[in-house]
NUDOLUM-201535 format. One record per residue (C-alpha): residue number from 1; x, y, z. Coordinates in steps of 0.05 Angstrom, whole numbers, plus 5000, padded with zeros to 4 digits. Layout:
BEGIN
(NUM,(X,Y,Z));
...
//
This chain:
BEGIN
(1,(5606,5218,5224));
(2,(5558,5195,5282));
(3,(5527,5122,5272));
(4,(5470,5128,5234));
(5,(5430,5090,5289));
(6,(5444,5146,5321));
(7,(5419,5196,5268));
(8,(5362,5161,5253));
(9,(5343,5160,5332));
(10,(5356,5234,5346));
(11,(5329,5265,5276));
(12,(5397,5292,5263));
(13,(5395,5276,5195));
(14,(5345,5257,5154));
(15,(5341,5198,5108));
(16,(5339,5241,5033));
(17,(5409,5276,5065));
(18,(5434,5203,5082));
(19,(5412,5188,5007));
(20,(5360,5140,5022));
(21,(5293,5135,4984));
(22,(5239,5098,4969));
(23,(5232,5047,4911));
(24,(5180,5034,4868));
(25,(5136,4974,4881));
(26,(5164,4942,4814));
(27,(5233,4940,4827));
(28,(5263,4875,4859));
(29,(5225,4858,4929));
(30,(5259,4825,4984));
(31,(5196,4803,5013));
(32,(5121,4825,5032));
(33,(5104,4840,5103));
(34,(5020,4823,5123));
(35,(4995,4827,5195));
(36,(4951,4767,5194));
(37,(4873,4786,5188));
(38,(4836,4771,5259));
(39,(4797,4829,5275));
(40,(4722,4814,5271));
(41,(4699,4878,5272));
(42,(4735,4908,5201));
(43,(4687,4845,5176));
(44,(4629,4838,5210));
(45,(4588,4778,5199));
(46,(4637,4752,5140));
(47,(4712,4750,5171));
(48,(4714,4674,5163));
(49,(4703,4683,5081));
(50,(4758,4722,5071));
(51,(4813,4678,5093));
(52,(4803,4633,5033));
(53,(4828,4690,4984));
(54,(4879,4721,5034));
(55,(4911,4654,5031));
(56,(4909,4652,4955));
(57,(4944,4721,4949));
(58,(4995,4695,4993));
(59,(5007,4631,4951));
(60,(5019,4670,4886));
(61,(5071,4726,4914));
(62,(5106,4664,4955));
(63,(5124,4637,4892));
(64,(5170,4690,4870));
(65,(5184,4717,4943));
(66,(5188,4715,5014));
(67,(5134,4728,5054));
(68,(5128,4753,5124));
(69,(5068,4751,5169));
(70,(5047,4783,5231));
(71,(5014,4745,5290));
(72,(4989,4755,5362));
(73,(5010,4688,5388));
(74,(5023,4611,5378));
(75,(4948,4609,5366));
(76,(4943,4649,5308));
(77,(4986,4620,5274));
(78,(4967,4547,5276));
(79,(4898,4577,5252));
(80,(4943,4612,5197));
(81,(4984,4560,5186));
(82,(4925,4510,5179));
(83,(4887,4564,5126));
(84,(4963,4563,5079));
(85,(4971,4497,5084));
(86,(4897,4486,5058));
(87,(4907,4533,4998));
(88,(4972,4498,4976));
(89,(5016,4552,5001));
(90,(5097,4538,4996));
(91,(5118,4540,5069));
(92,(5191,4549,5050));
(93,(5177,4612,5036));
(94,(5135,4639,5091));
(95,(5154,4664,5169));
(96,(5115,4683,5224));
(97,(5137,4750,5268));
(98,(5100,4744,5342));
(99,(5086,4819,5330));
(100,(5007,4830,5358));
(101,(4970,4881,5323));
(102,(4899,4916,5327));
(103,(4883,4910,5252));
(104,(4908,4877,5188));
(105,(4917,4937,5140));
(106,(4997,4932,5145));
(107,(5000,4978,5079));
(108,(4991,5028,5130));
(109,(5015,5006,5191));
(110,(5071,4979,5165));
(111,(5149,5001,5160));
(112,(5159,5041,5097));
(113,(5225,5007,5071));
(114,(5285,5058,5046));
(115,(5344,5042,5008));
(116,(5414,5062,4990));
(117,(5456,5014,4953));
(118,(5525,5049,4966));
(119,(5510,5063,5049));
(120,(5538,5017,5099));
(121,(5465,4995,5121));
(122,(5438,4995,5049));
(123,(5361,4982,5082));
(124,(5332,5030,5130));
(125,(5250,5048,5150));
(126,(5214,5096,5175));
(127,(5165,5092,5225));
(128,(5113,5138,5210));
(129,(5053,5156,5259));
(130,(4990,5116,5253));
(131,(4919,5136,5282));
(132,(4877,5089,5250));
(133,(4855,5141,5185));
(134,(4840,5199,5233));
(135,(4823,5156,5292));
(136,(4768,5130,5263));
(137,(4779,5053,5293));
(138,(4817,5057,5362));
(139,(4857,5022,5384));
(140,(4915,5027,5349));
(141,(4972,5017,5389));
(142,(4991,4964,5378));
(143,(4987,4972,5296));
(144,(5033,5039,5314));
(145,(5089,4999,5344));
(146,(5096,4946,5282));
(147,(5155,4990,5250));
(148,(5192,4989,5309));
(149,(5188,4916,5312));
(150,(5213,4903,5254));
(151,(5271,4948,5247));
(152,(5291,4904,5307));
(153,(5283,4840,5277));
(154,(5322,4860,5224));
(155,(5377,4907,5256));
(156,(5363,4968,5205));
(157,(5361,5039,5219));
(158,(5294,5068,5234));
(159,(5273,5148,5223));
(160,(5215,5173,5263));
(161,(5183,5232,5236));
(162,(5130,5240,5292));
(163,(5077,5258,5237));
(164,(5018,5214,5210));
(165,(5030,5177,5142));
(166,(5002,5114,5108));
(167,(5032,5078,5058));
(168,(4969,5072,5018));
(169,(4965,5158,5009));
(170,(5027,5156,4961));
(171,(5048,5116,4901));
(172,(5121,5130,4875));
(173,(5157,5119,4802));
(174,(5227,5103,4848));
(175,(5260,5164,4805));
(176,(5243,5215,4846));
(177,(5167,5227,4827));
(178,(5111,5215,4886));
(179,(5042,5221,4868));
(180,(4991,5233,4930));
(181,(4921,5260,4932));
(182,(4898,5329,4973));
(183,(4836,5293,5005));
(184,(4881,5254,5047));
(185,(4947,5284,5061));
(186,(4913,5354,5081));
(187,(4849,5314,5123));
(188,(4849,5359,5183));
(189,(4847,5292,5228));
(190,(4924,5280,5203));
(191,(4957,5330,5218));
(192,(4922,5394,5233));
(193,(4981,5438,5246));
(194,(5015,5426,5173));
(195,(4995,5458,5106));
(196,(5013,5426,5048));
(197,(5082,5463,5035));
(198,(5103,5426,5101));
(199,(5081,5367,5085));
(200,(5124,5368,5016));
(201,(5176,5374,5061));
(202,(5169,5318,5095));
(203,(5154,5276,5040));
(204,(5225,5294,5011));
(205,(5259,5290,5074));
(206,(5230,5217,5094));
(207,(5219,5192,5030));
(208,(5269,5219,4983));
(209,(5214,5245,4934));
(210,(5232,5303,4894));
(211,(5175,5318,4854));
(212,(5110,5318,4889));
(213,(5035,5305,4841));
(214,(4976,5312,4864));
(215,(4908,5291,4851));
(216,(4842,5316,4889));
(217,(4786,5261,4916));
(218,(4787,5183,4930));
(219,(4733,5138,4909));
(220,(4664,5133,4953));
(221,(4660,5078,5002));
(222,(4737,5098,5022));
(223,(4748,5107,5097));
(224,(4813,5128,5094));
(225,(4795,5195,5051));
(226,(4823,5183,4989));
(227,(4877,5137,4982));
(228,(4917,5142,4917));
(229,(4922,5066,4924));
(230,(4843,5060,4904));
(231,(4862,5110,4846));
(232,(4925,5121,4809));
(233,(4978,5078,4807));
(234,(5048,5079,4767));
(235,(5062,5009,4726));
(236,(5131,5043,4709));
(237,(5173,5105,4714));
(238,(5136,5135,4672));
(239,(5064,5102,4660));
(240,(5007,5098,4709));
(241,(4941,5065,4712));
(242,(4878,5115,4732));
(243,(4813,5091,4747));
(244,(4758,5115,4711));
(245,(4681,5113,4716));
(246,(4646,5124,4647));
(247,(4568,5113,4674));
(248,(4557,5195,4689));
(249,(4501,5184,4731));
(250,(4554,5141,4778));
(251,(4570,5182,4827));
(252,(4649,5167,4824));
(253,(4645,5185,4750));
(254,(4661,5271,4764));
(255,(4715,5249,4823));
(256,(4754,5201,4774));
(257,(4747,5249,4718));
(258,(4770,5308,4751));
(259,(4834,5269,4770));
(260,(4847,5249,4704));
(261,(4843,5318,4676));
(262,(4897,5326,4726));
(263,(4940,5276,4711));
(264,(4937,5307,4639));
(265,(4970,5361,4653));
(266,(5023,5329,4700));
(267,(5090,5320,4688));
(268,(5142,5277,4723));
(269,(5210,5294,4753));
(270,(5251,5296,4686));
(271,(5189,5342,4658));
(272,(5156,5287,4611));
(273,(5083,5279,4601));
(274,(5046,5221,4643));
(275,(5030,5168,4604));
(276,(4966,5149,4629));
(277,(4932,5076,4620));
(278,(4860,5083,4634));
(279,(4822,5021,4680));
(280,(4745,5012,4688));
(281,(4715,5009,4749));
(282,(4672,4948,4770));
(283,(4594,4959,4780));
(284,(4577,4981,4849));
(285,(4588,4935,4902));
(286,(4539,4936,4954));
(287,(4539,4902,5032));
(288,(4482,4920,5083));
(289,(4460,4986,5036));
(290,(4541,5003,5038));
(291,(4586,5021,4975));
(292,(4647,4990,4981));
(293,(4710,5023,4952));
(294,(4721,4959,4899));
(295,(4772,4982,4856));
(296,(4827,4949,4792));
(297,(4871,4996,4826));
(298,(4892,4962,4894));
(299,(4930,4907,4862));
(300,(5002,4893,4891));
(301,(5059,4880,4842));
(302,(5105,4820,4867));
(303,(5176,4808,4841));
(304,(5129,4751,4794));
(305,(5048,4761,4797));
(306,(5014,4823,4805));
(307,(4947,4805,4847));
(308,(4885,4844,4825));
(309,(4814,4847,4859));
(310,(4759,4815,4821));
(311,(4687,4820,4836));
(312,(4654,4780,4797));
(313,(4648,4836,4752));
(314,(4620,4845,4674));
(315,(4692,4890,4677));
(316,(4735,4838,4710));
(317,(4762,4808,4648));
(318,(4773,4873,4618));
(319,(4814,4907,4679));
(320,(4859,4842,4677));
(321,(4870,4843,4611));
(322,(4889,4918,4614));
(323,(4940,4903,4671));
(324,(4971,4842,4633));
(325,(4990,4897,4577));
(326,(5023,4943,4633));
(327,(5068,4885,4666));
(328,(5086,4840,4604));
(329,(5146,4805,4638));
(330,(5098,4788,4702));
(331,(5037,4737,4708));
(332,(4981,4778,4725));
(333,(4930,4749,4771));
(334,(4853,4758,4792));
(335,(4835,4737,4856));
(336,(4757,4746,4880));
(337,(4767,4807,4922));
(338,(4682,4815,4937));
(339,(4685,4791,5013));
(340,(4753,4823,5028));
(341,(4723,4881,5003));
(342,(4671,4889,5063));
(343,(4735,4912,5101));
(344,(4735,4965,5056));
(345,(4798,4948,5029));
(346,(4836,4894,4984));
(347,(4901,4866,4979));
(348,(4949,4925,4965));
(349,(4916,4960,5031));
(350,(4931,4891,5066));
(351,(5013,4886,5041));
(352,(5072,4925,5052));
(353,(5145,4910,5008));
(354,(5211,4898,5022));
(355,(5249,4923,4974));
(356,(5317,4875,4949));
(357,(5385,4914,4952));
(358,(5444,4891,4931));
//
């Protein structure tokens, strides 16, 4: 059989026929990838509040975890460095990659991580396209080449597709089931050419998934046209969390509904019923006359926290207290998420895992 290198570089195979797939976010993590935040323009007038929180997220999943950050050059990182060191950050468990990038959103631009615990490389990625949500923020280039910087850094196959995927459009239960929503995956400013039977396919191929949900609309404020990451998220094989709005003159209230009363009639791979865990949304939150897409739902599970947006919300308390009961062995941990949220995302959008193997 032909190197895999090999396979992975010329398509001959693809990564579900190698046996590869993609783990769920709560199995054992290797480390966290972030491309440090630098990029005035995704926070206009406010970029230099948000490092105070970014550095707090990093502080809690570095104490159960590596963590591995992206930066331009010597000088952003001595401005990182000097932002970690102020929060109280364990430095033993942090290293900087000189890989530049356009934007911080590394859920996205970032490597999705495959594994197979009986292969001879039992880590591989795949380096999907990336135009900046339907080229709504060029440039991107530089964002598009992270993948390929990392499967060099860390000598692991790496499968290019050559079609546009972000990490924040699917959510997986790492037993075959991959839950996505229509409003993104079949946005005409992906990938025109595909219809949705196509992109199954690919999903299986690059992913390993073998049961495909999926839910209709994102949240309002979302740029990136309905991210399941802002909506529905699985807690464990079998249970997911859903967002739900209950003011009905909100104008997320019909969206979130409607995707619940899909999720109702779902079933996963082994033909169970969802069980669905219901989270409030926070109150509105508005910047220069602009919902933001706050949501519960973009927290990031760590091998020992999971970090969830606050806002200083009546429903803060109440989302975190709903997440503690869906991850009783981890800490669960609210950071203030209202100025990261002018980028019009929060701190799952911002991270990308590395799964452990064995």
């Amino acid at each position: 059989m032909r190197d895999i290198f090999e396979l992975a570089r010329t398509g001959a195979a693809t990564p579900a026929e190698l046996r590869y797939y993609f783990p769920a976010e709560f199995a054992p993590q290797e480390s966290m990838w972030l491309s440090w935040p630098h990029k005035e323009e995704s926070w206009p007038g406010k970029i230099a509040t948000i490092y105070a929180p970014y550095s707090q997220f990093i502080k809690e999943v570095a104490k159960g975890q590596k963590v591995n950050i992206n930066v331009a050059d010597e000088a952003m990182k001595t401005f990182a460095l000097a932002h970690l060191e102020t929060a109280g950050v364990d430095m033993s468990k942090v290293a900087f990659h000189f890989f530049p990038t356009n934007d911080a959103w590394c859920r996205d631009h970032g490597p999705a991580f495959l594994i197979n615990p009986e292969a001879e490389y039992k880590k591989a990625l795949v380096k999907w396209e990336y135009n900046a949500w339907g080229e709504k923020y060029p440039p991107h280039d530089l964002d598009n080449l992270i993948p390929l910087h990392i499967a060099a850094e860390l000598a692991i196959p790496c499968f290019r597709p050559g079609i546009v995927m972000e990490g924040g459009s699917v959510e997986f239960n790492g037993k075959g089931t991959l839950l996505t929503s229509t409003a993104c995956l079949l946005n005409k400013n992906r990938n025109p050419s595909l219809n949705q039977t196509q992109i199954e396919k690919y999903l299986s191929d690059y992913y390993g998934a073998k049961h495909i949900l999926w839910v209709g609309d994102g949240i309002i404020g979302d740029d990136t046209d309905g991210h399941i990451d802002d909506i529905t998220r699985f807690v464990n094989e079998d249970t997911v969390v859903t967002v739900v709005e209950e003011n009905k003159a909100d104008e997320n209230h019909e969206i979130l509904d409607e995707n619940l009363k899909l999720l109702k009639r779902m079933r996963l791979e082994d033909g169970k019923q969802l069980n669905i865990v219901e989270l409030p949304m926070p109150s509105p939150v508005i910047w220069e006359e602009q919902r933001l897409p706050a949501s519960y739902a973009n927290f990031y599970i760590a091998n020992e926290v999971v970090v969830v947006p606050t806002f200083r919300d009546k429903n803060d308390q109440k989302a975190l207290d709903i997440l503690t009961g869906c991850f009783p062995e981890r800490r669960v941990v609210g950071i203030d998420s209202t100025d990261l949220i002018w980028g019009l995302g929060s701190f799952h959008c911002l991270s990308q895992q590395e799964p452990f193997v064995q």
